[in-house]
C-alpha positions in Angstrom: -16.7 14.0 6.2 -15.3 10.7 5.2 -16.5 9.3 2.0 -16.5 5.7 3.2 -14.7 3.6 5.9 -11.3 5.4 7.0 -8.3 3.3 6.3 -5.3 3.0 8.5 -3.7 6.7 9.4 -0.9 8.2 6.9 1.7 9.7 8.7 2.1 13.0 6.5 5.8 15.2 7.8 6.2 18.3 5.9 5.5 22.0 6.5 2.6 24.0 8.1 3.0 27.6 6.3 1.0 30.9 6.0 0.6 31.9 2.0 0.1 34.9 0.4 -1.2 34.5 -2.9 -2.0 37.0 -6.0 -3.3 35.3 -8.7 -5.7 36.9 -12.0 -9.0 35.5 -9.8 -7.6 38.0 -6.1 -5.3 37.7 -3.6 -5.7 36.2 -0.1 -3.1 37.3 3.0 -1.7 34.5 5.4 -3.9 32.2 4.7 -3.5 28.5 6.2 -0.6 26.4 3.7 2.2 24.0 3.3 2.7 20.8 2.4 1.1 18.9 5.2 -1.8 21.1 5.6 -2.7 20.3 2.2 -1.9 16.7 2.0 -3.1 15.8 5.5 -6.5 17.5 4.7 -6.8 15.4 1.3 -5.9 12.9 2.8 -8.3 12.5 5.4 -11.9 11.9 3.3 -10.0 8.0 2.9 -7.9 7.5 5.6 -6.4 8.9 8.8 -3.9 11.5 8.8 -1.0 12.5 11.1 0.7 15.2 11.1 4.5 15.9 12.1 5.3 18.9 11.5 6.5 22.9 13.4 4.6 26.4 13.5 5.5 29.4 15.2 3.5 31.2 18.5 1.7 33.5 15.5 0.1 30.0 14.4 -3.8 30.8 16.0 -5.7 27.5 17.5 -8.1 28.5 14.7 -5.8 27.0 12.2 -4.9 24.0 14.4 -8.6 23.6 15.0 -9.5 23.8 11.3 -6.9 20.4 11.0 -8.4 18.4 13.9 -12.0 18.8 12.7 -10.6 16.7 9.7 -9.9 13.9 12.1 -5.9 14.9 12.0 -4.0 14.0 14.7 -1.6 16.9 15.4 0.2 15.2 18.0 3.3 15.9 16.1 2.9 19.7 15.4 5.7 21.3 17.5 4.5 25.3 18.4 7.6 27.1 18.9 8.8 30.5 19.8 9.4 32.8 16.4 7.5 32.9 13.2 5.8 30.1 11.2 6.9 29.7 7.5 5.5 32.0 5.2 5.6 32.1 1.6 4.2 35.1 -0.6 3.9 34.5 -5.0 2.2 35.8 -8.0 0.7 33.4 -10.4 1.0 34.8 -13.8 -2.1 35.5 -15.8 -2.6 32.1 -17.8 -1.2 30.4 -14.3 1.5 28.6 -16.1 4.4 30.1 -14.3 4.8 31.9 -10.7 7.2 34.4 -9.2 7.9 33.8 -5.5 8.0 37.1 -4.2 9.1 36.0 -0.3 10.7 33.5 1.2 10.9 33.6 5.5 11.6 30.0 6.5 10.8 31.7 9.8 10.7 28.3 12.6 10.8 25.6 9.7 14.3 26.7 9.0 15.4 24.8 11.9 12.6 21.9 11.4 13.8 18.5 13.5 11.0 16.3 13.1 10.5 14.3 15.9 8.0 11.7 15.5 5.9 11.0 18.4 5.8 7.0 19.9 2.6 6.3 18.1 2.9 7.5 15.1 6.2 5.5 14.3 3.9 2.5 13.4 2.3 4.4 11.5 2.1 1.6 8.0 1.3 4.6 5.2 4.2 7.4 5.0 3.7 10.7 3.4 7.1 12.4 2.8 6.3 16.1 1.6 8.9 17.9 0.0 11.4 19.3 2.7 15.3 18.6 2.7 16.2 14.4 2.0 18.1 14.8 5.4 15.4 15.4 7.1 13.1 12.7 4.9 15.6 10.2 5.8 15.7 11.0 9.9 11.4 10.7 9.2 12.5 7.1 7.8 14.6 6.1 10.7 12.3 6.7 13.1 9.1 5.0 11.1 10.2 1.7 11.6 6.6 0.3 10.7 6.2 1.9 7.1 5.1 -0.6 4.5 4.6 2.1 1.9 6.3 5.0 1.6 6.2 7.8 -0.8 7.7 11.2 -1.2 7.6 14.5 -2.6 10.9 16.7 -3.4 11.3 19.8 -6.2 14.2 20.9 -8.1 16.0 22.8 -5.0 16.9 19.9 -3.5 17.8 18.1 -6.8 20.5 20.8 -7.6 21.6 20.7 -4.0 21.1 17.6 -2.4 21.3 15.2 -5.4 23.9 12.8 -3.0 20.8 12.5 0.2 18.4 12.7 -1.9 19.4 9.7 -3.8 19.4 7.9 -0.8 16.0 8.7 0.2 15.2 7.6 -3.3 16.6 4.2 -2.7 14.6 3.6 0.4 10.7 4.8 -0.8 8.1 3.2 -2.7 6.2 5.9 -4.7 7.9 9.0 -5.9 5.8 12.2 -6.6 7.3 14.7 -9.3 6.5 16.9 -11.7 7.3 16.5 -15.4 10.2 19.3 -15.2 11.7 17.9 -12.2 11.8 14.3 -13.8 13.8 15.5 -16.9 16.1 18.0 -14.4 16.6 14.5 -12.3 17.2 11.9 -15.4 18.6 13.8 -17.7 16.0 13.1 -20.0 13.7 14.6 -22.6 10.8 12.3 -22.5 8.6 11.6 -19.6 8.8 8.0 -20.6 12.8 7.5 -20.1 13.2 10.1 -17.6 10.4 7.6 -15.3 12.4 4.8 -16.3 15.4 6.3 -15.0 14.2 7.6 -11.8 12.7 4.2 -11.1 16.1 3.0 -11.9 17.0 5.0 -8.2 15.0 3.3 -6.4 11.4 4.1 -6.2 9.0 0.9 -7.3 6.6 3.7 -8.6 7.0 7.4 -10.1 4.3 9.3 -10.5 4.6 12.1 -13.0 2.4 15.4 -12.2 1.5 17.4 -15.1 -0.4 19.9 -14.0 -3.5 20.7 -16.5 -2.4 17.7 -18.6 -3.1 15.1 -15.7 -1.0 12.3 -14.0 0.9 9.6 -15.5 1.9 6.4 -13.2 5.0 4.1 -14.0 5.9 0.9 -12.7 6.6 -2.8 -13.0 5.0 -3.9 -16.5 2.7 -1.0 -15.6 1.8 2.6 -16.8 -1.6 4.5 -16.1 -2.8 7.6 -16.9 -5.4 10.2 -15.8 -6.5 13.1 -17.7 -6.8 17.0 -15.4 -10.3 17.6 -14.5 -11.8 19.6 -17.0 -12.5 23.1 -14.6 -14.4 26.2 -15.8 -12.9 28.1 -13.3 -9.2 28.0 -11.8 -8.7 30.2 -8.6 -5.2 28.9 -7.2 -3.1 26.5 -8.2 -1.3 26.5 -4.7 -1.3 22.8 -2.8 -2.9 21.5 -6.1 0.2 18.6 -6.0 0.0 18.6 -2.0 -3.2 17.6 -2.3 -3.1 15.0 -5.0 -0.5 13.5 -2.9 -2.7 13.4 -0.1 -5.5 11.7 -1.5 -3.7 9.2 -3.5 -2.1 8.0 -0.3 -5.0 7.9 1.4 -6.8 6.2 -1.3 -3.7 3.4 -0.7 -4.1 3.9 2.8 -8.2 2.7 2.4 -7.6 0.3 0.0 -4.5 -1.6 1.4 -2.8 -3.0 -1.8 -0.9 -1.9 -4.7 -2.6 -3.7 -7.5 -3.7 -2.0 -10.7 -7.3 -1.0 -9.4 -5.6 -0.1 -6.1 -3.2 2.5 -8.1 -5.6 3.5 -10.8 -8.2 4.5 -7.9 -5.2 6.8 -6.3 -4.1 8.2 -9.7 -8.3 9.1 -9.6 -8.5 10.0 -6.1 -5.6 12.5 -6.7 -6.8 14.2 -9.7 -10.5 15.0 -7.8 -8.6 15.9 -4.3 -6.3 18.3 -6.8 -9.4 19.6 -8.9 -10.9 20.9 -5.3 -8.1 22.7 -4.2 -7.6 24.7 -7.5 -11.1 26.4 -7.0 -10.4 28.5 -3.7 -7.4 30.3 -2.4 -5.5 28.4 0.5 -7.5 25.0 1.9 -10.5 26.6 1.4 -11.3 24.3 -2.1 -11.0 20.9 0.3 -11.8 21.6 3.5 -15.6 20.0 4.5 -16.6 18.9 1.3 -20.3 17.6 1.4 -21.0 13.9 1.5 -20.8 12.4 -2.2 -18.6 15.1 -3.5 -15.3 13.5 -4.3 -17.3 10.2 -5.7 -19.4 12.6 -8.2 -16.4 14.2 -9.3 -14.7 10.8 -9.7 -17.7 9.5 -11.4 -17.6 12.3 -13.8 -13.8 12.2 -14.6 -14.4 8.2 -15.0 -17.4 8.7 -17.7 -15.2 11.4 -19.3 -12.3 9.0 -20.1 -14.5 5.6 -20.4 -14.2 4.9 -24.1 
């Protein structure tokens, strides 16, 4: 399953969710989701994964089953009494917007992650997007982090702005979408509003942009890779999750942040991503042959070589 030697485990904190999905291609009922389900999975074709995380008693061993035969370690998967979170949308036809049609927070509303012994050394830290309170108790108790990135959306940017800054202050690599950058700086330009959030805190900001690719900023540095050119896009769900996921398990692999160490991620993400757009749920990453992702990554590296 793994497409070369497995790096040091990423320790990935963030939810483990049912999804029900309509979009133009079908629809697919309480199907596995969340964050960490996502990321963890992309995640572990480079590296190891650990996963902290809470699910209800309606959470089937056929779900938790489905992570471990990834290598996850789910050690830090709390099963508690109630309902695991579930969220129902629609995609709209051209899948450029959604409409979340339910919300039930269900366990994860009263989420305290609790990192197990082991997993606080963990040296590659996945923060997925869930409240900056609860990203900075993950942050306390990860004493051994030496890179750590994060996830977050504009909920917690209108409502959190004061923790969340603080969680900004203490990561390495911030994962956002283009909307949420401009919502966070203020800005108009994915350029200045980069420069600004890296003015926070974060030594790198990644900029998602869906179906125009990824853009990373840092130090005296700015790459970019172009979306995966797909004939067919089935749901868009997890797509970030899992570019998240693989570029920190790319890192994870490689063990440096240099430009071919970053560039590789920025690639890893975009394949991971193009994957999960092409099934409903996991379904688009789970057990992908041997050679997959490197064909994929081959392709999308001929496409752009000029």
């Amino acid at each position: 399953m793994k497409e070369n030697a497995p790096g040091p485990p990423v320790l990935i904190v963030g939810s483990l969710a049912f999804d029900s999905v309509e979009t133009p291609d079908g629809s697919v009922e309480m199907a596995l989701g969340g964050s960490a389900a996502y990321a963890s999975i992309a995640a572990s074709y480079f590296a190891g994964a650990r996963v902290v995380g809470v699910v209800g008693d309606d959470f089937g061993d056929e779900h938790m089953r489905r992570l471990q035969a990834h290598g996850i370690d789910v050690a830090g998967v709390a099963r508690v009494p109630g309902k695991t979170f579930h969220w129902r949308g629609r995609y709209h036809h051209d899948f450029k917007g959604r409409d979340t049609l339910e919300t039930a927070l269900g366990v994860f509303e009263s989420f305290d992650p609790d990192v197990p012994a082991p997993h606080r050394e963990s040296e590659y830290v996945l923060l997925g997007n869930i409240d900056p309170a609860l990203q900075l108790k993950v942050l306390e108790q990860a004493h051994r982090a030496r890179v750590v990135a994060m996830d977050t959306m504009n909920f917690w940017i209108e409502t959190a702005r004061e923790r969340l800054a603080e969680v900004l202050s203490r990561v390495d690599i911030l994962f956002i979408n283009d909307e949420e950058a401009f919502q966070l700086s203020g800005q108009s330009t994915v350029l200045a509003a980069a420069r600004a959030v890296a003015a926070a805190g974060p030594r790198y900001v990644v900029v998602k942009r869906g179906d125009c690719g990824a853009m990373l900023f840092g130090p005296d540095l700015t790459l970019f890779v172009p979306a995966m050119p797909l004939l067919r896009v089935i749901d868009p769900t997890g797509a970030g999750d899992s570019f998240a996921g693989g570029f920190m398990g790319h890192l994870a692999r490689t063990g440096a942040l240099d430009r071919a160490s970053l560039g590789g991620a920025l690639l890893a993400g975009t394949v991971l991503a193009s994957f999960a757009v092409e099934a409903f749920s996991v379904d688009g990453i789970c057990e992908l042959p041997p050679g997959a992702i490197a064909e994929r990554r081959a392709a999308l590296e001929r496409m752009i070589r000029l």
